[in-house]
C-alpha positions, 0 to 999 in steps of 0.5 A: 968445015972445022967450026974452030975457024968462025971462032978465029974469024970472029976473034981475029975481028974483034981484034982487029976492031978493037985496035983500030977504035983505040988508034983512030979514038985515043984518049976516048973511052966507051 
């Protein structure tokens, strides 16, 4: 398998990840 799709899967969850924390936390920060 081409190893450059667990680069995007990771990305794509990091992301995803980040989005979500900044909407559902919004005016937090870490």
């Amino acid at each position: 398998m081409e190893p450059y799709i667990y680069y995007a899967l990771i990305v794509a969850a990091l992301v995803v990840g980040y989005a979500i924390g900044r909407k559902s936390s919004q005016g937090e920060d870490k």
